[in-house]
ZANU-638795 format. One record per residue (C-alpha): residue number from 1; chain; x, y, z. Coordinates in Angstrom, 2 decimals. Layout:
N
- num, chaine, c1, c2, c3
- NUM, A, X, Y, Z
...
! end
This chain:
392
- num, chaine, c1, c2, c3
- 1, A, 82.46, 76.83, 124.24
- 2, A, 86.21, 77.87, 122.84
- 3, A, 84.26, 81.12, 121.98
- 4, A, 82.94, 82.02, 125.22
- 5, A, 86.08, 81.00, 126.86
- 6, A, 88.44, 83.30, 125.15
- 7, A, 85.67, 86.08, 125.02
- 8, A, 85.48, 85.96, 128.98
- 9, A, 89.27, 86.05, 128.95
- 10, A, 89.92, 88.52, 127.07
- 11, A, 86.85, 90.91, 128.29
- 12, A, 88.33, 90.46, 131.74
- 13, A, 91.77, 90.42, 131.00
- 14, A, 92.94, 92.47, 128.25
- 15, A, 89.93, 94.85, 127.63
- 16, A, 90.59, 97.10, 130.60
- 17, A, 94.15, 97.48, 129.75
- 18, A, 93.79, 97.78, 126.16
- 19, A, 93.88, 101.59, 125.81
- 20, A, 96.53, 101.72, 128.77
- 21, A, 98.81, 99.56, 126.31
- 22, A, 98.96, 101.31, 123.42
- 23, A, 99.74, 104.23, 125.28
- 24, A, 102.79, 102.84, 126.53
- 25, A, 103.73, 100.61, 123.72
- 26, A, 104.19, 97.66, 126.01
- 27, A, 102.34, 94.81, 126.70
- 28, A, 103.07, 93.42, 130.31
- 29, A, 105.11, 89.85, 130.40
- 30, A, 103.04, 88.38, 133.00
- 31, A, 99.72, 89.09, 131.09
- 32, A, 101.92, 87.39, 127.85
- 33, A, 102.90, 84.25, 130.75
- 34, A, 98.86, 83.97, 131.73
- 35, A, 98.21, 83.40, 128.00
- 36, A, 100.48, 80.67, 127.82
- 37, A, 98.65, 79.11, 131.16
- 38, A, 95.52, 79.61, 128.96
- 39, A, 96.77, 77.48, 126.35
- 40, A, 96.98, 79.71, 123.97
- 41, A, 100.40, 80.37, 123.19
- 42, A, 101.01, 76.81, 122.06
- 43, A, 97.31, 76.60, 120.75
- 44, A, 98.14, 74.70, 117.55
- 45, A, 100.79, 71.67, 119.12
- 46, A, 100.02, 68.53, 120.25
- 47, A, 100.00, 67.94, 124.19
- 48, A, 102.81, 66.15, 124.10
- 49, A, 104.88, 69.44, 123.27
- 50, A, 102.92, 71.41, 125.91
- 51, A, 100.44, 72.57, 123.98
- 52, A, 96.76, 72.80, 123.59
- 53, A, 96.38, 70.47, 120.89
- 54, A, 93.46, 72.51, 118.82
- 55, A, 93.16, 72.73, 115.17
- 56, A, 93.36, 75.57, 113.26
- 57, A, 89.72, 76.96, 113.09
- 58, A, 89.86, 76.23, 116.53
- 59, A, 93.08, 78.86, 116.64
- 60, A, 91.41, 80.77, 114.20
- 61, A, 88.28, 81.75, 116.71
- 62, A, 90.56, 81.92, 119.42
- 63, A, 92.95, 84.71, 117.44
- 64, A, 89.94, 86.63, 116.80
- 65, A, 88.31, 86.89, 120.40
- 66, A, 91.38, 88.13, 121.44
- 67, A, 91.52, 90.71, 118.50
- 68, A, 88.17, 91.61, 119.28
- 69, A, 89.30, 93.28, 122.45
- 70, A, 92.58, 94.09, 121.50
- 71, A, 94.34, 93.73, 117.61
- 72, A, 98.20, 94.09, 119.47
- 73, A, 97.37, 90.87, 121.78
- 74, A, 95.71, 88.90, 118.54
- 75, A, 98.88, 90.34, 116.47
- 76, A, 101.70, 89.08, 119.41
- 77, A, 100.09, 85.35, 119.42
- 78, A, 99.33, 84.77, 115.79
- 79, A, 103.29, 85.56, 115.43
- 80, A, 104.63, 84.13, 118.32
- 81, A, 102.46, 80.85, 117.09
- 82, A, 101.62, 80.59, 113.77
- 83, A, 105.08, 82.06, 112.25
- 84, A, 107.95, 81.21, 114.56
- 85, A, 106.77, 78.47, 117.03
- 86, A, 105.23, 76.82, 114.05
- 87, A, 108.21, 76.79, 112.07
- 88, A, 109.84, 74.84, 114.31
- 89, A, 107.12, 72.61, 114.70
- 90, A, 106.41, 71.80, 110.90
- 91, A, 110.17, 71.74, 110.05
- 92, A, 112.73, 70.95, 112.94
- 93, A, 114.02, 68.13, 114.12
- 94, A, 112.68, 66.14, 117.32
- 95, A, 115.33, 67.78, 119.21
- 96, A, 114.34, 71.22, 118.51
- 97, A, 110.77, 70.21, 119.04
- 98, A, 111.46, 69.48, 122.34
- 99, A, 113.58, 71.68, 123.45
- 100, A, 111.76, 75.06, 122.00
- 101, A, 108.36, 74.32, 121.61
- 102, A, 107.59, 73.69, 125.49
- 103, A, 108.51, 76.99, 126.60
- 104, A, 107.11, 78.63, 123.43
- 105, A, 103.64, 77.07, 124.73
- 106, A, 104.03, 77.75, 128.21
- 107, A, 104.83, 81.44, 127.71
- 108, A, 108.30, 80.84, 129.43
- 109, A, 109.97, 82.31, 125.70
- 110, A, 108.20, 84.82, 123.21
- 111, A, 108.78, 83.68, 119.79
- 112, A, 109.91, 85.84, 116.26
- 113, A, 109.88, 85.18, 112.91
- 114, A, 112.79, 86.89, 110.95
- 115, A, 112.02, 87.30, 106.87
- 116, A, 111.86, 91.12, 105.88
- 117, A, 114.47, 93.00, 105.22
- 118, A, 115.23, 96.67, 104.50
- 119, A, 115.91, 95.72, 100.68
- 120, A, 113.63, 92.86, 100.83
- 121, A, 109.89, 93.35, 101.79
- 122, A, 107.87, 91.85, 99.25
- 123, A, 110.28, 90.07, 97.12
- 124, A, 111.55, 87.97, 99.90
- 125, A, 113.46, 85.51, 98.18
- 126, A, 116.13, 88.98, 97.26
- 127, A, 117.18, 88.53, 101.33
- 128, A, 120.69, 89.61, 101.98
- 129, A, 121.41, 88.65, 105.43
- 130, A, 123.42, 85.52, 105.17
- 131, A, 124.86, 82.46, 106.60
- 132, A, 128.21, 81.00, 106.39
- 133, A, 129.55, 77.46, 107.12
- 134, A, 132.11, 77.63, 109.71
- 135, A, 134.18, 74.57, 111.33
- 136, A, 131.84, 74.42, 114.29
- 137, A, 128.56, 75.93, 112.44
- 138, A, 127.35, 79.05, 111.01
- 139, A, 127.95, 82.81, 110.81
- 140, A, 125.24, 84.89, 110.50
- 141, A, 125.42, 88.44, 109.11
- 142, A, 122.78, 90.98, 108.12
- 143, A, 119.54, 92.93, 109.28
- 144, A, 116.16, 91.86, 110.08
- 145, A, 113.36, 94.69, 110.40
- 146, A, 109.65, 94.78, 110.75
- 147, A, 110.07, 92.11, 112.91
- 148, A, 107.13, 91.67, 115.28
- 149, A, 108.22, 90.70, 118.98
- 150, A, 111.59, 91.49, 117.84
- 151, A, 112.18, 93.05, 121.26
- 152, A, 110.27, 90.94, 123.80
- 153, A, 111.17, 87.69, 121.97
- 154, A, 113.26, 85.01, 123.48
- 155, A, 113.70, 82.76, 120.45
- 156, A, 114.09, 84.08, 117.18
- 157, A, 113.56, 81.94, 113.57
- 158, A, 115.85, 83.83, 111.27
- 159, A, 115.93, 83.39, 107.30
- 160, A, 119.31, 83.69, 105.51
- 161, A, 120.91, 83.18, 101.93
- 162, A, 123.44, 79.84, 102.41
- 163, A, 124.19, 80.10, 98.58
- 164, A, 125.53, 82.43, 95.89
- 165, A, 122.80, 85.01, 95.03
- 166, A, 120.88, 83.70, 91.57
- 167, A, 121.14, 80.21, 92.79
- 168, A, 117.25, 78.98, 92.57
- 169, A, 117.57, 77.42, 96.12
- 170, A, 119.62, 79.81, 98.27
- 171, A, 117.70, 80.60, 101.91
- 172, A, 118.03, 77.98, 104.68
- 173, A, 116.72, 78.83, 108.26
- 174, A, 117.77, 79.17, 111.80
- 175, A, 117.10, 79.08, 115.71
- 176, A, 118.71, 81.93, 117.17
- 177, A, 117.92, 82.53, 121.14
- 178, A, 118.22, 85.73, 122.57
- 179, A, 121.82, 86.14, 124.21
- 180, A, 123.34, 84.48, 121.08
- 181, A, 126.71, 86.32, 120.73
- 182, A, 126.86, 89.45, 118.59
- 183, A, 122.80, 89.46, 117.70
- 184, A, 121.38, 92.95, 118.67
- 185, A, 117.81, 94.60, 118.33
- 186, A, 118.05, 97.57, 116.96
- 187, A, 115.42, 100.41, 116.63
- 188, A, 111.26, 99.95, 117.42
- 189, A, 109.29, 101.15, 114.93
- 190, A, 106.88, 103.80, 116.15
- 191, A, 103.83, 102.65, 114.20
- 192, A, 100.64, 104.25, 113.24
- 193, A, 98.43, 101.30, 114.92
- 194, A, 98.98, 98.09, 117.14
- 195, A, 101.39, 99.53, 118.98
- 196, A, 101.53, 97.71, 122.01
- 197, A, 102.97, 94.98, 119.79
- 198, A, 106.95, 95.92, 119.46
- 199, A, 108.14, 95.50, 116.00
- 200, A, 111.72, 96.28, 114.96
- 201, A, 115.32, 95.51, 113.99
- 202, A, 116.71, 92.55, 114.60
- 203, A, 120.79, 92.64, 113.59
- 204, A, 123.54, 90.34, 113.71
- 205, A, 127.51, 90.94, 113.03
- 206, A, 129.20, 87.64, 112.92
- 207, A, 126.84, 85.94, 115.18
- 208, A, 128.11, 82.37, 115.73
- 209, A, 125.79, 79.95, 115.35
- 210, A, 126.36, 76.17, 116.43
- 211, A, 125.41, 73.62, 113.56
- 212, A, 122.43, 72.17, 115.19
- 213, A, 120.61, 75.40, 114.90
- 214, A, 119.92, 74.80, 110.93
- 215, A, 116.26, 74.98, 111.23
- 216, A, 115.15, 71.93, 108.13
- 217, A, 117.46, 71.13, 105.31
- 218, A, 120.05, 73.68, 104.17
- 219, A, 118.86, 75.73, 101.33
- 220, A, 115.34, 74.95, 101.63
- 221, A, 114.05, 77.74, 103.76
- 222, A, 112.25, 79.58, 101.13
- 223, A, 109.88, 76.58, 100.62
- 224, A, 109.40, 76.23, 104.18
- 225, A, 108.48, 79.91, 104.60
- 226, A, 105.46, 79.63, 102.14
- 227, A, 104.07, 76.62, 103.76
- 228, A, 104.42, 78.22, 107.20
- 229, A, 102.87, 81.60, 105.51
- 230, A, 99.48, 79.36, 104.71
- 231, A, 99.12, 79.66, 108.33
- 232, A, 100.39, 82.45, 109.07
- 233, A, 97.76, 83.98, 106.11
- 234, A, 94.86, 82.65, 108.22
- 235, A, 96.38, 84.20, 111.37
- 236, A, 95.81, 87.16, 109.78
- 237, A, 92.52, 86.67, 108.19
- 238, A, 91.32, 85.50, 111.53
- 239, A, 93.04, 89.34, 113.46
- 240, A, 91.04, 91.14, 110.78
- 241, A, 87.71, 89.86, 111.52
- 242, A, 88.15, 89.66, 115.29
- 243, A, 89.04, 93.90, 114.94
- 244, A, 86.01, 94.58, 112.89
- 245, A, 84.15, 92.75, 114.71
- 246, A, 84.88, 94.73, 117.68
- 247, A, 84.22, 97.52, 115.31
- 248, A, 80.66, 96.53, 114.61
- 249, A, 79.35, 95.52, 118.01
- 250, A, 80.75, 99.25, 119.08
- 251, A, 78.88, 100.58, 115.93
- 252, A, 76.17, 98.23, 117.02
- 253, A, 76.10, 99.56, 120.30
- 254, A, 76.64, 103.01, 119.58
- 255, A, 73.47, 103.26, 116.87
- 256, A, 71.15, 101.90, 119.30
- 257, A, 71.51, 104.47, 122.38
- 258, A, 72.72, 107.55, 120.30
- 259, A, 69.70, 109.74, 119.29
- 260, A, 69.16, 112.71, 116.81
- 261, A, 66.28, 114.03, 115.72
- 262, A, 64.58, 112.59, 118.30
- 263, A, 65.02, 108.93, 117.66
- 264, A, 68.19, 106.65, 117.94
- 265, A, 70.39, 106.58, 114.81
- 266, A, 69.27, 102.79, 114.52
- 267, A, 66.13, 103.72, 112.97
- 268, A, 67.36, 105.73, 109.80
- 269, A, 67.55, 103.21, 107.24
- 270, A, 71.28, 104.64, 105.69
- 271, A, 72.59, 103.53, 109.04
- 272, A, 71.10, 100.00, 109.15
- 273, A, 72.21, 99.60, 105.15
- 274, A, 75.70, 100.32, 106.79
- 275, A, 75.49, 97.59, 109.63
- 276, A, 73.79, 95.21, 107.33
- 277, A, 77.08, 95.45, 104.98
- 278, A, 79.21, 94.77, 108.11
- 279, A, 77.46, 92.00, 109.02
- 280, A, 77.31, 90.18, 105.56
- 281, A, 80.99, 91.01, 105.33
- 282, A, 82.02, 90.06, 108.12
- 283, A, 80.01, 86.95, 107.65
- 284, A, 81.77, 86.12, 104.05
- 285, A, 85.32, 86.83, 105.79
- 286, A, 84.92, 84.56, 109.14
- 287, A, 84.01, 81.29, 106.24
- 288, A, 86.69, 81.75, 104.19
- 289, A, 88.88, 82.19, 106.86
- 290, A, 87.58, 78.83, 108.23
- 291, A, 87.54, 77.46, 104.91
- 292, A, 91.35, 77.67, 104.65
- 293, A, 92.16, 76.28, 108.33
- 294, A, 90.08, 73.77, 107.21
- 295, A, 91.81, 72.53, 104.42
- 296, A, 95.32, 72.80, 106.51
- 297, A, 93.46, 70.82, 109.70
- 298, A, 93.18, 68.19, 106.99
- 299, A, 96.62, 68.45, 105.37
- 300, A, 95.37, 70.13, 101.95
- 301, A, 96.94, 72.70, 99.75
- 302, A, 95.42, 75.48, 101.57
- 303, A, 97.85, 78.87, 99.64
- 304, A, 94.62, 79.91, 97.37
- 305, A, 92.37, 79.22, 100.13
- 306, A, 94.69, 81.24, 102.82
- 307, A, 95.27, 84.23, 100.49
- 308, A, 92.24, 84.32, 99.59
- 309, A, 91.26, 85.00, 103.02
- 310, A, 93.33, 87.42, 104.45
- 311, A, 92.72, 89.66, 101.46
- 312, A, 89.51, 89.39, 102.03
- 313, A, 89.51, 89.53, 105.59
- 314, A, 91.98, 92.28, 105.79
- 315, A, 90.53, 94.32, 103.24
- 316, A, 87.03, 94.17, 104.91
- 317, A, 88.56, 94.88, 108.53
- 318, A, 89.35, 98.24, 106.74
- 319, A, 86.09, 99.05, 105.47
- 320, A, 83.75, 97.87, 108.69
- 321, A, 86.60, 99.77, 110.99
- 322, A, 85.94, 103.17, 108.54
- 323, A, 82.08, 102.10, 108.90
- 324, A, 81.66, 102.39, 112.42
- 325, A, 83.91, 105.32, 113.36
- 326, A, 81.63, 107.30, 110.52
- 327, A, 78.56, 105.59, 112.89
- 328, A, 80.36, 107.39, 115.65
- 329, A, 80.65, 110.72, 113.42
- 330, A, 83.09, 113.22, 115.56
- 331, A, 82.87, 110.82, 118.51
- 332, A, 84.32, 107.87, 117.07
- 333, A, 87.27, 110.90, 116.20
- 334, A, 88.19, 110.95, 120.08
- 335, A, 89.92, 107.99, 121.91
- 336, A, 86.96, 108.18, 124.17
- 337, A, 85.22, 105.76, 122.44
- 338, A, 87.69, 103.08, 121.48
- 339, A, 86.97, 102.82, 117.49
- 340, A, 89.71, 105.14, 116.56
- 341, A, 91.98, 102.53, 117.87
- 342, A, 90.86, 99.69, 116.01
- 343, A, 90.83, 101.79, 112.59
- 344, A, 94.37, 102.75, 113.07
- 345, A, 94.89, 99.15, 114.09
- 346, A, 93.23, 97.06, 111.24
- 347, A, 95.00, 99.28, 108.10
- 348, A, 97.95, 97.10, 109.26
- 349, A, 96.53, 93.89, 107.83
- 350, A, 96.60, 94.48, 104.24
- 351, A, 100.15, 94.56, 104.48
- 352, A, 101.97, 92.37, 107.04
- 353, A, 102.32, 88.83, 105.57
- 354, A, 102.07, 89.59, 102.29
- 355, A, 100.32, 92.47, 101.40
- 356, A, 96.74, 92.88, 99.03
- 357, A, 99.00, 93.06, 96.07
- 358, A, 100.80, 90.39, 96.93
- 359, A, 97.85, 88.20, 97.55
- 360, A, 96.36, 88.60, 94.42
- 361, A, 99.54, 87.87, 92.80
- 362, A, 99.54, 84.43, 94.36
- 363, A, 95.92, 84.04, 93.59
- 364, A, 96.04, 84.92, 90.04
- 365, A, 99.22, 82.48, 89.70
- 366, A, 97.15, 79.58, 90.84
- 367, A, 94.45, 80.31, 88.87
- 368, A, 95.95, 80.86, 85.64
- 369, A, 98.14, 77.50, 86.49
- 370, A, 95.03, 75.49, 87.27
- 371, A, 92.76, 76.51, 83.96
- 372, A, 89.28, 78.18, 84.17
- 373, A, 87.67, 74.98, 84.72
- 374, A, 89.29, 74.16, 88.61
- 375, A, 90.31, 77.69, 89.27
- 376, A, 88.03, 77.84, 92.00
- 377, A, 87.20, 73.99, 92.46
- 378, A, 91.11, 72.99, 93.99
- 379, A, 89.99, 73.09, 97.76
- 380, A, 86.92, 70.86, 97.65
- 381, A, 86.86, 67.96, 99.78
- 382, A, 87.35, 64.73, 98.25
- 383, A, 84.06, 62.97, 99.84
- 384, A, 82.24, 66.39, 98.31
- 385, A, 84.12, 66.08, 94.72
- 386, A, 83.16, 61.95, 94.84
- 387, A, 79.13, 63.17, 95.39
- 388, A, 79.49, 65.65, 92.71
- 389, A, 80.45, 63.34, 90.14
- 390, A, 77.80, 60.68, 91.46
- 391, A, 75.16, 62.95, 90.93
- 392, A, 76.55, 63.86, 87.40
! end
């Protein structure tokens, strides 16, 4: 029912616009404010909060119905929700609870999540923006960049070093609003793909912070970034398979009506061979995607299980997206047909949050730490795990 829901949404509401938006670069706030009456900018929180209170395969199917029609929309939630707004609610305070997440769910603020750095991509914990005690709170100094939202956002979570550089536990984090004195946005990336999603520079020189804007215990932040990242991981996972799967109905689509040699291009075996691969990939990608929100709906190391799907995931989106446009041949070239889009779009996914590289490094870490014989056995269930040694 979720499914359909969000699939009639987004067909009627962001399809049309879709190409009109990436022209322009912009998506428009009052289609951002009707996803928050949809529920799903504050998919993942309880009620009580003002959200939708779903789970996270639920957030997971509804990320990629709206990346089916659009990667940019899928790209602005899963940060707004998954990264920032989820920050906040897996580490702040009641206070901050209640005071951002309501208008993060509503749509009333546009949330951004603040890690990367110019000198500081994949090694993360190298940041150099930093944070100073002051008598009334906290000076922050530095520069933020590749930060999605940056310039539509209305609250920003903001990582920063609070302790001498070597120091094992050194980044705490922060709630900075938009106003704050001294922050500034500096340039928008002009991107390659998903560009109706702004991502850019996000700078601050001596930006006074009060004290109550520590977001979770000082000098823990780089802890709290990796458990948010689980999530954030399957965010991702889930935007890769909703673009390819765009990608293969269009192929889909396109095989059956386009004819040479008198018969349509569905019936020559090399083409089914090709959709047959998309659909078994895509297939493999969607339940290890739900694998992983799985294991965080029920409050289970998920970091294997979530890196393990977006490299999947993201690494597949790239392959069915090349797939289809060579379905296409020199249509799926022009912008006519609306694949070209989505494989400009999708190469983003093997590198924001973590890129393949990356992934495997955090997969081959847990593996070598957990021995051959529960390398791959960490996620199972407990009730399955209590069967299995029944039966033995």
């Amino acid at each position: 029912m979720l499914r359909n829901c969000v699939r009639e949404f987004a067909d009627a509401e962001l399809a049309p616009h879709s190409a009109a938006w990436d022209d322009g670069q912009d998506v428009p706030r009052e289609t951002l404010r009707r996803l928050g009456r949809q529920g799903y900018l504050g998919a993942i929180f309880p009620e009580s909060l003002g959200g939708a209170g779903m789970n996270y395969i639920d957030y997971c199917i509804l990320i990629e119905e709206l990346s089916r029609v659009d990667g940019a929309i899928g790209l602005i939630v899963a940060a707004h929700t998954s990264l920032c707004a989820n920050h906040i609610f897996l580490i702040g305070s009641t206070s901050q609870r209640e005071t951002y997440l309501p208008r993060l769910a509503s749509g009333d603020a546009i949330g951004c999540w603040c890690l990367t750095e110019p000198d500081a991509g994949s090694d993360a914990a190298s940041l150099q923006t930093t944070a100073q005690r002051t008598r009334d709170g906290w000076t922050l100094n530095g520069v933020k960049t590749f930060a999605t939202n940056a310039h539509i956002a209305d609250v920003y979570v903001i990582m920063a070093a609070t302790a001498a550089r070597g120091a094992r536990h050194r980044i705490s984090a922060f709630i900075v609003e938009r106003g704050a004195d001294r922050l500034r946005l500096g340039r928008k990336e002009q991107k390659m793909g998903l560009r109706a999603s702004t991502t850019g520079q996000v700078l601050f020189d001596a930006c006074a912070l009060p004290s109550g804007q520590l977001l979770g215990a000082e000098n823990a932040g780089f802890a709290d970034c990796m458990r948010v990242l689980d999530g954030g991981r399957v965010s991702i996972a889930a935007l890769s398979i909703g673009m390819a799967q765009g990608a293969y109905e269009a192929a889909l689509r396109y095989a059956k009506t386009r004819k040479q040699f008198g018969q349509p291009i569905a019936e020559f075996q090399m083409i089914q061979h090709k959709l047959a691969d998309m659909a078994v990939s895509l297939d493999a990608a969607r339940l290890l995607t739900q694998r992983a929100a799985w294991l965080i709906d029920h409050k289970q190391d998920a970091t294997q299980a979530s890196a393990t799907a977006k490299l999947f995931s993201s690494e597949v989106a790239v392959q069915v997206a090349n797939d289809a446009l060579q379905i296409h041949g020199g249509y799926g070239y022009l912008k006519d047909y609306g694949v070209e889009k989505i494989y400009r779009d999708v190469r983003l996914c093997t590198l924001g949050e973590g890129t393949s590289e990356i992934q495997r490094l955090v997969i081959a870490r847990r593996i070598l730490a957990a021995g051959p014989e529960r390398s791959t056995r960490t996620d199972l269930p407990a009730t399955c795990r209590n069967l299995a040694h029944a039966n033995h």
